[in-house]
Every structure is written in structure tokens, then in C-alpha cells.
BAFI-3210 file (N, C-alpha, C; in Angstrom, 3 decimals, decimal comma, padded with zeros to 6 digits):
// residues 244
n [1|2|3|4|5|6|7|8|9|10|11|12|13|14|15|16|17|18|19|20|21|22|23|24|25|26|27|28|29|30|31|32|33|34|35|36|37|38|39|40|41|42|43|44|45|46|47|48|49|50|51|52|53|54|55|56|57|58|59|60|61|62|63|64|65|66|67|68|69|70|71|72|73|74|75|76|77|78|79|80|81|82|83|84|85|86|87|88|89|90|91|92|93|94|95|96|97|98|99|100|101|102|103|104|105|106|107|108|109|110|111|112|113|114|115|116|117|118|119|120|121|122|123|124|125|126|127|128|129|130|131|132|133|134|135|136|137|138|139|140|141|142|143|144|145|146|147|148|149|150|151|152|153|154|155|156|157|158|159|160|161|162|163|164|165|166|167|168|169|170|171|172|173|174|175|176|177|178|179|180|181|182|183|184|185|186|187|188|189|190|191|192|193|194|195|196|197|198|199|200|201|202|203|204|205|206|207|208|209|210|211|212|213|214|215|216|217|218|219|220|221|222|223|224|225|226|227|228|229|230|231|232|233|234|235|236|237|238|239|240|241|242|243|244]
n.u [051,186|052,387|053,968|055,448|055,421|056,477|059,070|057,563|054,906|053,404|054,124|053,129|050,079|049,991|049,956|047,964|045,757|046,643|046,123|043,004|042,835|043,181|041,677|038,597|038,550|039,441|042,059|045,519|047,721|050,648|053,251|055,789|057,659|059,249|061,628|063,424|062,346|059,694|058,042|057,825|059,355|060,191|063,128|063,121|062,098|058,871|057,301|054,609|054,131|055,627|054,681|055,491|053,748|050,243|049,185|049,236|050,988|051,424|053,070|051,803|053,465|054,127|051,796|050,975|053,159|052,992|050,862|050,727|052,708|052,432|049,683|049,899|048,196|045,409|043,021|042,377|040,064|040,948|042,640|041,177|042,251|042,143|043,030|041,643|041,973|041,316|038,291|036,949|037,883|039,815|042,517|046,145|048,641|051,601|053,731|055,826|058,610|061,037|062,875|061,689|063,770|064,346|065,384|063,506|060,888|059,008|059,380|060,603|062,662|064,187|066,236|069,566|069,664|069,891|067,998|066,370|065,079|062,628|062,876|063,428|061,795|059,323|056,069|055,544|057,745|059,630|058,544|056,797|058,460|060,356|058,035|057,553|059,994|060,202|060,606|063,317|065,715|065,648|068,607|069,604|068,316|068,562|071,624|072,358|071,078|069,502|069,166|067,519|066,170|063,912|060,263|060,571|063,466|064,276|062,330|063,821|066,898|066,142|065,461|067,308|069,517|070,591|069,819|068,076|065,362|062,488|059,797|057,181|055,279|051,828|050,316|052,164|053,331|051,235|051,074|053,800|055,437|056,641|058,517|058,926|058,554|055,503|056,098|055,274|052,200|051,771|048,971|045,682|046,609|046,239|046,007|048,282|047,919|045,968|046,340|045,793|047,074|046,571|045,707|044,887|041,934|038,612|036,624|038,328|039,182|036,999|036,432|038,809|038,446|035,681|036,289|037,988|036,784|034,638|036,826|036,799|034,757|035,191|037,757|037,996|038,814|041,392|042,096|041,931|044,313|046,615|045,853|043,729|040,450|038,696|038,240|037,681|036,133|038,109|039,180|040,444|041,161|041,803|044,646|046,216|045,553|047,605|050,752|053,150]
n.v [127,510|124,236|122,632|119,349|118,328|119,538|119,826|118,405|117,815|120,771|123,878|125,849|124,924|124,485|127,269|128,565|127,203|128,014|131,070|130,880|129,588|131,743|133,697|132,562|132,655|134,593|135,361|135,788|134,153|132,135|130,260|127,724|125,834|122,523|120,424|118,735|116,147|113,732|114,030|114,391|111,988|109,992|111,256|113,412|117,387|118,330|120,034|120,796|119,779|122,087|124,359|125,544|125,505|125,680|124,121|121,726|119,193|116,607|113,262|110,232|107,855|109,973|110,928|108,807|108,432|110,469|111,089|108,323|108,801|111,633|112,543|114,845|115,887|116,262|115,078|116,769|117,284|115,946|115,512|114,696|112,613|113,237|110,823|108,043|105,442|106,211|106,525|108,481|108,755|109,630|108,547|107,378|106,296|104,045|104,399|102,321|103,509|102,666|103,318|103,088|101,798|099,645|096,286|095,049|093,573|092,430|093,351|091,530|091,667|093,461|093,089|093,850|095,969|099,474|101,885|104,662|107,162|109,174|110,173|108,583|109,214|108,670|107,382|106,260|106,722|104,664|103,019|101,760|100,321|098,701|097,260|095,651|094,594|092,755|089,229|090,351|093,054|096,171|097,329|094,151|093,772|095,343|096,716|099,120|101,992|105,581|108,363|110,270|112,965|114,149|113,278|114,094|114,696|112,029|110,683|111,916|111,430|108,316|108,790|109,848|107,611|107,325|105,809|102,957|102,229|103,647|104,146|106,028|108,699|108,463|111,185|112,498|111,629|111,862|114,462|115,360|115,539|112,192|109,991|107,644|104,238|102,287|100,265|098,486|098,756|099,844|100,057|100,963|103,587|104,970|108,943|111,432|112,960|115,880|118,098|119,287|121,064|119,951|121,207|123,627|125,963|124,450|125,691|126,757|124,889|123,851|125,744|126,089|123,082|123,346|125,246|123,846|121,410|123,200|124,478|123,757|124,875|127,600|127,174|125,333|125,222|125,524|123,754|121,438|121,546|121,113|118,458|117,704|116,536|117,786|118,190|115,791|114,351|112,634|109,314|108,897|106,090|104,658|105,097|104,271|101,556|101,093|099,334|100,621]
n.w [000,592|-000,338|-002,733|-004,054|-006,401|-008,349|-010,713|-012,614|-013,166|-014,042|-012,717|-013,248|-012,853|-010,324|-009,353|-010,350|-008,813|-006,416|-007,075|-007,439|-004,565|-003,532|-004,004|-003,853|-001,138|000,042|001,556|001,235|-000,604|-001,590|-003,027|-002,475|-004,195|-003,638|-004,677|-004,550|-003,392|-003,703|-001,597|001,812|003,389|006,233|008,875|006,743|006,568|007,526|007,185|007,578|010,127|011,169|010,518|008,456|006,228|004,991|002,891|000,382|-002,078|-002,494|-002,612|-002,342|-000,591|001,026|002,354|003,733|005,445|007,265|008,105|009,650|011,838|013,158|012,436|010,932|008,676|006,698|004,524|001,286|-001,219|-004,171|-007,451|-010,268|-013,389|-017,023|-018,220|-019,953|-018,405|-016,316|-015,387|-014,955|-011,735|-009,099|-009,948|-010,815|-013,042|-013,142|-015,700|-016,792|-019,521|-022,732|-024,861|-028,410|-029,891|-028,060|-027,234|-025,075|-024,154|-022,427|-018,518|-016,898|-019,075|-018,494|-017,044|-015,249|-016,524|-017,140|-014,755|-014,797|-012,353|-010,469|-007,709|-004,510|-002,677|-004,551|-005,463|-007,984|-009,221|-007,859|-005,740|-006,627|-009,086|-007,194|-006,185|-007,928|-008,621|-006,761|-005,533|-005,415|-004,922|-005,810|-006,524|-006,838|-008,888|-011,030|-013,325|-012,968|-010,833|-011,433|-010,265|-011,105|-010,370|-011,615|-012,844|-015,418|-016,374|-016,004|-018,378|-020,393|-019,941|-020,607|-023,066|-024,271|-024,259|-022,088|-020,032|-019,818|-018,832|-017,403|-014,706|-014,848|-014,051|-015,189|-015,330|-016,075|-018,246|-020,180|-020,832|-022,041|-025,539|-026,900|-027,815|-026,923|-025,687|-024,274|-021,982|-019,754|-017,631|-014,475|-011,648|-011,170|-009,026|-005,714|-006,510|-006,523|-003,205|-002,250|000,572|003,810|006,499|009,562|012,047|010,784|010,782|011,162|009,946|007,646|006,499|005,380|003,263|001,642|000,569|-000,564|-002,692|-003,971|-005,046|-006,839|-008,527|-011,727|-012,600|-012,702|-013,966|-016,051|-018,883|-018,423|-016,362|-017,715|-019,868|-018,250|-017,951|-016,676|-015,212|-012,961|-009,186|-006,854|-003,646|-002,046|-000,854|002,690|003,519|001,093|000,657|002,421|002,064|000,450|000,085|000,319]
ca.u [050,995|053,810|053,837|056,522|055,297|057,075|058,102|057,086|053,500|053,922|054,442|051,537|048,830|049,667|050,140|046,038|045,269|047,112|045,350|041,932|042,334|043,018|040,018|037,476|038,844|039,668|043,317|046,552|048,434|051,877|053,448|056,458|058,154|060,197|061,880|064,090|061,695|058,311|057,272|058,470|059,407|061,481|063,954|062,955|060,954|058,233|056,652|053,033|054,406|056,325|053,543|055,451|053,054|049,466|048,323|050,000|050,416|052,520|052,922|051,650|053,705|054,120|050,455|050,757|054,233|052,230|049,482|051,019|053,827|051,916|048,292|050,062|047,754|044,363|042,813|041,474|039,372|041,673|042,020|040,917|042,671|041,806|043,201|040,045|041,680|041,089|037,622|036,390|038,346|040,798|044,022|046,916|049,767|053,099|053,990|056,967|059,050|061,670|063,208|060,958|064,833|064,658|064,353|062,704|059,046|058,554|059,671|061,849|063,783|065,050|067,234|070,269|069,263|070,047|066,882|066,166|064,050|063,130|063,423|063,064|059,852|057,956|055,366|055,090|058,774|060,352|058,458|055,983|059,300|060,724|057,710|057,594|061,242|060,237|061,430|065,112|065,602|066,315|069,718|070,055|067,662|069,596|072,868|072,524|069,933|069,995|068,753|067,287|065,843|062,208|059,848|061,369|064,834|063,544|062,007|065,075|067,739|065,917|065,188|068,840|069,816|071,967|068,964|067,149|064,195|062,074|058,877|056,451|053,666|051,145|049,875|053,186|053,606|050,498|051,419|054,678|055,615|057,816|059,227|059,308|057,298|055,353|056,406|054,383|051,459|051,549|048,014|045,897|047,322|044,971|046,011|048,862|047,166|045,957|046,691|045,680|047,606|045,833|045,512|044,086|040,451|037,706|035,838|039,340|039,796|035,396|036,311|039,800|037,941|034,984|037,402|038,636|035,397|034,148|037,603|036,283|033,512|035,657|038,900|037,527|039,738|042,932|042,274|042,015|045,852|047,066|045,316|042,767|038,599|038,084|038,501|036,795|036,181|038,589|039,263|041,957|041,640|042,409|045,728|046,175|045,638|048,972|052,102|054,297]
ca.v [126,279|124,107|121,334|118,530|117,454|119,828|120,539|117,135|118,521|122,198|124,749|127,094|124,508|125,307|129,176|128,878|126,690|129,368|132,470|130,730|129,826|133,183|134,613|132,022|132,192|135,587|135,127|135,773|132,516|131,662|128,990|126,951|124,674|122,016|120,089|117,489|115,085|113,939|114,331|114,491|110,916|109,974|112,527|114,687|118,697|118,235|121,801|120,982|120,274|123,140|125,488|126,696|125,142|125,086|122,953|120,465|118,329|115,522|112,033|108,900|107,459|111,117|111,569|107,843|108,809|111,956|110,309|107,509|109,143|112,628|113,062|116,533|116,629|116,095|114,736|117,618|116,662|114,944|115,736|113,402|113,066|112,936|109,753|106,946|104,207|106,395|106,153|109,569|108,679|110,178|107,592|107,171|104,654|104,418|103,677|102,017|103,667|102,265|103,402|102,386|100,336|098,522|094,812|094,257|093,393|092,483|093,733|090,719|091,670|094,772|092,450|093,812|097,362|100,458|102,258|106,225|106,913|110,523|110,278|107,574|109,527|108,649|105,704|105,826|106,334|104,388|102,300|100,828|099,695|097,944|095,938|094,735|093,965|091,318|089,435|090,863|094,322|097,251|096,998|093,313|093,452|096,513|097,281|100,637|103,021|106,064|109,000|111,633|113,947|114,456|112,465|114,951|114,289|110,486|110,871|112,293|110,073|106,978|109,202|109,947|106,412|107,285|105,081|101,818|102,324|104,716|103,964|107,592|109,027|108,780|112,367|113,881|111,164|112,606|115,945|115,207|114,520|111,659|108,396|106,127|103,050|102,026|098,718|097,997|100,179|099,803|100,956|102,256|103,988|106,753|109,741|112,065|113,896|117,384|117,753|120,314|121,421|119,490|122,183|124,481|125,514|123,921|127,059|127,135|123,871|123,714|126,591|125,304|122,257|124,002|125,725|122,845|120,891|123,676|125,118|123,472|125,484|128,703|126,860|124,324|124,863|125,104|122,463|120,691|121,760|120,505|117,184|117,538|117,411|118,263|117,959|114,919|114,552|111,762|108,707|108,758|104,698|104,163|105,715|103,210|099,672|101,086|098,534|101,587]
ca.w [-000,155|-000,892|-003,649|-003,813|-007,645|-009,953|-012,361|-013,428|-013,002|-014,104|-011,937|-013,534|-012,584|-008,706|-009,568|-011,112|-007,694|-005,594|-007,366|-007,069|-003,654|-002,724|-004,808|-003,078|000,500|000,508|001,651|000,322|-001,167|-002,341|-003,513|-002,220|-005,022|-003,073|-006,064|-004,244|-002,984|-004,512|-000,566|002,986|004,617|007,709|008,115|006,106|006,972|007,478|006,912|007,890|011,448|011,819|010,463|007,584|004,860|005,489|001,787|000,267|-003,011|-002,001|-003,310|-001,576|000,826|002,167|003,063|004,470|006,749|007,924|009,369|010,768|012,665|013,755|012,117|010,888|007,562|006,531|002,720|000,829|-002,529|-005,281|-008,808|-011,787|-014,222|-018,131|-018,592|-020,014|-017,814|-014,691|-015,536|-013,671|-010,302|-008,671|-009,676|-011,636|-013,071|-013,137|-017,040|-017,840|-020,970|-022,806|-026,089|-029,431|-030,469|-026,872|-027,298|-024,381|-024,171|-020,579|-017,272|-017,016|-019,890|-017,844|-015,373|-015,513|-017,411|-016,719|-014,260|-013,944|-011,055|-010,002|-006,370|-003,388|-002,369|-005,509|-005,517|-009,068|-009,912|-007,094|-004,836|-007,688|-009,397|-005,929|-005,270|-008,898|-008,856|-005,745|-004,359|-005,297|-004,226|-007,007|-006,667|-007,373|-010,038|-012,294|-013,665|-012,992|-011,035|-011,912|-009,288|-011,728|-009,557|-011,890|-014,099|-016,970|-016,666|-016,513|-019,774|-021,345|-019,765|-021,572|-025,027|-025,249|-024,412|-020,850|-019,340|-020,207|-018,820|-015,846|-014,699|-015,215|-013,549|-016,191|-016,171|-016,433|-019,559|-021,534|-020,957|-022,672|-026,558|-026,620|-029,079|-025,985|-026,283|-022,725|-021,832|-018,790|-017,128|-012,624|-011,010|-010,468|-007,697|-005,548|-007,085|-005,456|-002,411|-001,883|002,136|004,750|008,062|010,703|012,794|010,191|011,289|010,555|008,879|006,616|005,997|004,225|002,283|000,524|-000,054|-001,481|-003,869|-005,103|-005,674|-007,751|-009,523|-012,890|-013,226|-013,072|-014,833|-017,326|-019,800|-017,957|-015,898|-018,910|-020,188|-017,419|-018,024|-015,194|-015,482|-011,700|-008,149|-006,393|-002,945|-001,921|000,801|003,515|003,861|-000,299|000,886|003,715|001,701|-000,374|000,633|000,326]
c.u [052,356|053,655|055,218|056,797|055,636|058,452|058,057|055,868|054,139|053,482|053,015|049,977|049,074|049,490|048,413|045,467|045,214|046,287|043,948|041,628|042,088|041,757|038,933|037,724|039,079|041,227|044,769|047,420|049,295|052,144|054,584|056,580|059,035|060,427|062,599|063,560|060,291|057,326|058,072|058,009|060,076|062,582|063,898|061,916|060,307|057,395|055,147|053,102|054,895|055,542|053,961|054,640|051,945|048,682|049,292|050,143|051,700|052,344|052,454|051,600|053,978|053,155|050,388|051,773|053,387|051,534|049,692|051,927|053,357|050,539|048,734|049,177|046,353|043,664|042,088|040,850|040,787|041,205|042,371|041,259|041,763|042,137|041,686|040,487|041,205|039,723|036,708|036,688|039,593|042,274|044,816|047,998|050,696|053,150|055,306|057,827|060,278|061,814|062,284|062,080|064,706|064,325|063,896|061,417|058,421|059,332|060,708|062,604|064,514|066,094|068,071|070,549|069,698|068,519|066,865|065,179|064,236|063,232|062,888|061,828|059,206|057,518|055,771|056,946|059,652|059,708|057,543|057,213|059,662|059,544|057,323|058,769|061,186|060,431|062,915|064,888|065,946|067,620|070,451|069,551|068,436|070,694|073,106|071,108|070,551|069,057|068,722|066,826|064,232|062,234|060,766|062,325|065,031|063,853|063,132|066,354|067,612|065,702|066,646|069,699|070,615|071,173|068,041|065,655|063,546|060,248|058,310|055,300|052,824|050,559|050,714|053,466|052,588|050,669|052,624|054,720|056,872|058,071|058,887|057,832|056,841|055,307|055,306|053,464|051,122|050,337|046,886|046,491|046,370|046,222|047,321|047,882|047,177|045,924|046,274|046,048|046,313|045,147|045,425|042,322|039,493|037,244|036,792|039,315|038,052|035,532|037,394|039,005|036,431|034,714|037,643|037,766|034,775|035,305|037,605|035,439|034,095|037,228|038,601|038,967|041,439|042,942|042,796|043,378|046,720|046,427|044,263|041,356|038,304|038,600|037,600|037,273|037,058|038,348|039,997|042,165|042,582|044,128|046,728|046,192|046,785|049,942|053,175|053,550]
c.v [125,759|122,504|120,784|117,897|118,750|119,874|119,375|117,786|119,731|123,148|125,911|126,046|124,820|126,404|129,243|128,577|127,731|130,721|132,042|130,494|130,996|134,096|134,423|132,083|133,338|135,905|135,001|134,564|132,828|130,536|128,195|125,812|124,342|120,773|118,611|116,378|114,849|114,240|114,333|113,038|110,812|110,447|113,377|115,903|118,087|119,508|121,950|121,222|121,257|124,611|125,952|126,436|124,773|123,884|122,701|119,809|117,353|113,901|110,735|108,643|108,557|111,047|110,050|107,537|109,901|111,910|109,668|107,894|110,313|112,950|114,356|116,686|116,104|115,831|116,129|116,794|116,520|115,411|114,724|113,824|112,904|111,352|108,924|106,566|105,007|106,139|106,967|109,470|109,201|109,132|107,734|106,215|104,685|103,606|104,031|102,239|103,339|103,171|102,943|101,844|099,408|097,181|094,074|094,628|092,482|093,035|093,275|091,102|092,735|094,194|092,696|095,434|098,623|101,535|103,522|106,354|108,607|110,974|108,891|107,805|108,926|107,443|105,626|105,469|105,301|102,609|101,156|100,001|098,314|096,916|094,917|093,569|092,466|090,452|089,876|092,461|094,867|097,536|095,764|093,038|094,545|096,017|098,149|101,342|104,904|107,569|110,471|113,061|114,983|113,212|113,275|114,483|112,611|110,240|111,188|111,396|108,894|107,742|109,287|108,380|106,455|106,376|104,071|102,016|102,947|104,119|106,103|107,946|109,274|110,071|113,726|113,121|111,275|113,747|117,000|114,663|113,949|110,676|107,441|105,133|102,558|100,339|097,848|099,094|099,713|100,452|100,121|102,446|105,206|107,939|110,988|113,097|115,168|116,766|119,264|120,107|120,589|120,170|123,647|124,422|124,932|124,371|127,161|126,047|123,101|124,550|126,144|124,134|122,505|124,365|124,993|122,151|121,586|124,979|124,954|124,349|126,815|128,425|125,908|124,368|124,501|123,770|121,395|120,426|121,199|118,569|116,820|117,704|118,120|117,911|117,065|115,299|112,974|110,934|108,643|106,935|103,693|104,380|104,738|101,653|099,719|100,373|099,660|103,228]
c.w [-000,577|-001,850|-004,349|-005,881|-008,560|-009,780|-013,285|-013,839|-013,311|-013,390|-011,576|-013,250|-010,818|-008,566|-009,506|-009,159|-007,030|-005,723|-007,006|-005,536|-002,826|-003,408|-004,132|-001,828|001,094|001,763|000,822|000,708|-001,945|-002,474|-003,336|-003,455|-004,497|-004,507|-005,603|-004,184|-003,739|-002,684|000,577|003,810|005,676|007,244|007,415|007,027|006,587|007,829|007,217|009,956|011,970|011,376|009,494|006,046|005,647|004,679|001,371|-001,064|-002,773|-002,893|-001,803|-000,376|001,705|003,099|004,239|005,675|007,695|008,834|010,083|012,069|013,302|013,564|011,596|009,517|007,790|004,980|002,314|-000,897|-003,618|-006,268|-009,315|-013,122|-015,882|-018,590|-018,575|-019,139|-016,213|-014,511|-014,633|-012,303|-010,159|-008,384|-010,681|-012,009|-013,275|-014,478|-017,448|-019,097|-021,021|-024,375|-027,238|-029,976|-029,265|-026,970|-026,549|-024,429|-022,901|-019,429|-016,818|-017,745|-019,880|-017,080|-016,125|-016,397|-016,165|-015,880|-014,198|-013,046|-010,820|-008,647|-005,338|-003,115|-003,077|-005,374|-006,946|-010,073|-008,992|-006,669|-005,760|-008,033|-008,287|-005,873|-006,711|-009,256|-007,635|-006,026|-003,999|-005,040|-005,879|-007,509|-007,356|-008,480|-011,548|-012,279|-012,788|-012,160|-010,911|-010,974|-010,483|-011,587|-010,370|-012,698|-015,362|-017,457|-016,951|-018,113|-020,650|-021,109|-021,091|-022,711|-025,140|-025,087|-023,253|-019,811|-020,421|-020,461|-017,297|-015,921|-014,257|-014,675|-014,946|-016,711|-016,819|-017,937|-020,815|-021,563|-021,863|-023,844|-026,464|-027,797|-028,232|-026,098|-024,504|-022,533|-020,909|-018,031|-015,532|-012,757|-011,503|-009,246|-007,463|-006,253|-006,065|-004,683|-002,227|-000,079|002,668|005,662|008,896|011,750|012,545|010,753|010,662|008,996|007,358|005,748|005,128|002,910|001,048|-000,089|-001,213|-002,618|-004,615|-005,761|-006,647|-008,712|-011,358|-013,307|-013,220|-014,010|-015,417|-017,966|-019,458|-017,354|-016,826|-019,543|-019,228|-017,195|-016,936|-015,632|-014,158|-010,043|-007,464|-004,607|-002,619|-000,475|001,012|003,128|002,237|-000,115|001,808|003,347|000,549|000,437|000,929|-000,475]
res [x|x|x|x|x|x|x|x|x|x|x|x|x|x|x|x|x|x|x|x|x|x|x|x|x|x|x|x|x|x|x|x|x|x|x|x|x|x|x|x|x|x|x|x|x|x|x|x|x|x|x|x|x|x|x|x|x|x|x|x|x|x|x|x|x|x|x|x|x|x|x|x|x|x|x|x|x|x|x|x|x|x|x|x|x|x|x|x|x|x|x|x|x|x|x|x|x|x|x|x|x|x|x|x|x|x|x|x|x|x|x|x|x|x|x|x|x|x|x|x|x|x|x|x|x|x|x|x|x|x|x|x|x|x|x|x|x|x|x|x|x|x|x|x|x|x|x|x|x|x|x|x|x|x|x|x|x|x|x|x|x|x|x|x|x|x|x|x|x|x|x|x|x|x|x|x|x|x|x|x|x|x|x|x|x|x|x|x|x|x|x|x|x|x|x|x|x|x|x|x|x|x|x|x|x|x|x|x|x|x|x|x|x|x|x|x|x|x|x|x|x|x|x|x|x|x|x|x|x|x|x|x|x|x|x|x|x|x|x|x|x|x|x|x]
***
């Protein structure tokens, strides 16, 4: 298993995944934390093709490079988060924080601001930004961006004041106590994807999903700590009417 989303997301909610899938599947599971990227786009490993990862938690436009360029993955069921606005579905939003001194109070009143961003991969920290900033690019629209390398470091950038303002995956921003005030809320957006090897078997690829559909009913509460009620069964095409 290899997952692209921490340690924004924490580390010990894939560890739980990992131990349960190997409980229900009867297979031993580890865990791959790749930290650089929120996923694997052009140019980058791609670890599903080369066999050395058979599951997945990737962001976005990964699962939507993946498919288009090889078919190397497959959707497994989606988790929902706690958030009301998700509204029991499997999505989330990229929310805007700024300082509680910042005197801006729209989006516009960033032109020219300093941006943290935690990697190019991310929809929520990256590519959401870009197609808001339209029609000027990210570049002409900042001062400053600011290549932080997580939501975390994000978050802290703009609390200590070395950043303006970052746009946040929402479930890593309830998971976190913070000061920052949310300026603007992107989304929904489908939900980052669980993924299976393509050329995992069938028989393998009912049972992981299985697992996941009913990991609530043996992790309730954790799930819960991690900001999660459950695992839904998701759609490839919600993935597909994303611009980026």
C-alpha cells in the first residue's frame, strides 16, 4: 500500500487501513509513505505500473493521469468525511486561510500576496487555486508562491506570517487547531481516491473493497478521529468532469 496524502492526513489512519486490510483479506500489508508529491503525474513513478504498490490513496488529478495515459489503477470505495457540507458523500473543499489580522476579505484582495501551496500535485492546494486565479496564471497573480511541501507546513507558514495565504484540504483543516480565519471555501471536489493495481485479481480486488465498505463497523471510533464516518462505494466518471 502506498499513500501520497501524509502527513497532512496522519499517517496512523493508513497504519489502521493497512492492519485491517490484512486481518479481512488475510494478507500481509505495509505501508509506503511517499511525502513529496500529493500523487504521481507526468514524469513522475508511477508505482502501480511497475508493480511496486498494489493500493493507493492519491489525490485527484493522479487517479485522472493514471487512467488516461495507461488504465494502471482502478476506484476502490471512497471515504466520507465528517464534514456537514459534505452531506454523507464522498467530497471535499479546498478552504482558503488567511491570518485573523489579514485585511483581506475576498480572493481578489490576495493579488499580489504572498501564496503557500503544498505541492503542484494537489487539486485542493494547487490546481483549485490556478483555475480561480483565471484568467492570469499563479505567477502573475502573487508576489510570492511559496512551495511548502504539506498542508501542515501551509498552515504554519500563514500562522507565523512567512505566508499570506494557502488554500487547505478541508479535512486536514478540522483535524487541526488553528487562529486562521477561512476566507474562501473551493468544492466540492470528489474526495481524494482509494485506487487498486489494475492488474490486481478480481477475487482481490472484491475483498479490499469489501474491507473498506465495512471498516466502520469494526473502527467506528477511530475512523471518527481521523474525521471519517465510512467508506462509500464511489464513481470513476465524478473524477473525469474535474478540469484538472
Amino acid at each position: 500500500m502506498i499513500t501520497y496524502l501524509s502527513p497532512s492526513i496522519p499517517a496512523a489512519l493508513y497504519e489502521l487501513i493497512a492492519r485491517d486490510l490484512a486481518e479481512q483479506c488475510g494478507v500481509a500489508t505495509d505501508v509506503r509513505f511517499e511525502e513529496r508529491i500529493s500523487g504521481p503525474l507526468a514524469g513522475d513513478e508511477d508505482p502501480f505500473a511497475s508493480g511496486t504498490a498494489d493500493i493507493g490513496f492519491i489525490c485527484a488529478p493522479s487517479f485522472r493521469f493514471l487512467n488516461r495515459s495507461a488504465e494502471t489503477v482502478a476506484l476502490l470505495p471512497l471515504p466520507v468525511p465528517v464534514d456537514d457540507r459534505a452531506q454523507g458523500k464522498p467530497v471535499y473543499f479546498a478552504d482558503v486561510v488567511v491570518s485573523g489580522s489579514s485585511a483581506a476579505r475576498t480572493f481578489a484582495d490576495l493579488r499580489g500576496a504572498r501564496w503557500a501551496y503544498n505541492d503542484r500535485n494537489s487539486k485542493s492546494g494547487w490546481f483549485s487555486m490556478a483555475e480561480r486565479c483565471a484568467p492570469l496564471s499563479p505567477d502573475e497573480f502573487f508576489g510570492d508562491l511559496i512551495a511548502s511541501g504539506s498542508h501542515l507546513r501551509s498552515l504554519e507558514l500563514v500562522a507565523s506570517g512567512a505566508a499570506d495565504a494557502a488554500a487547505i484540504d478541508s479535512n486536514v483543516l478540522r483535524m487541526r487547531r488553528h487562529s486562521l480565519r477561512v476566507l474562501e471555501s473551493w468544492g466540492p471536489f470528489p474526495i481524494q481516491p482509494a485506487v487498486i493495481r489494475a492488474a490486481v485479481s478480481e477475487e482481490t480486488k472484491r475483498k479490499v473493497a469489501a474491507s473498506l465498505l465495512t471498516i466502520h463497523e469494526r473502527h467506528r471510533e477511530s475512523l471518527a478521529r481521523f474525521g471519517l464516518l465510512r467508506f462509500v462505494a464511489g464513481n470513476e466518471a465524478d473524477y473525469f468532469q474535474l478540469s484538472t
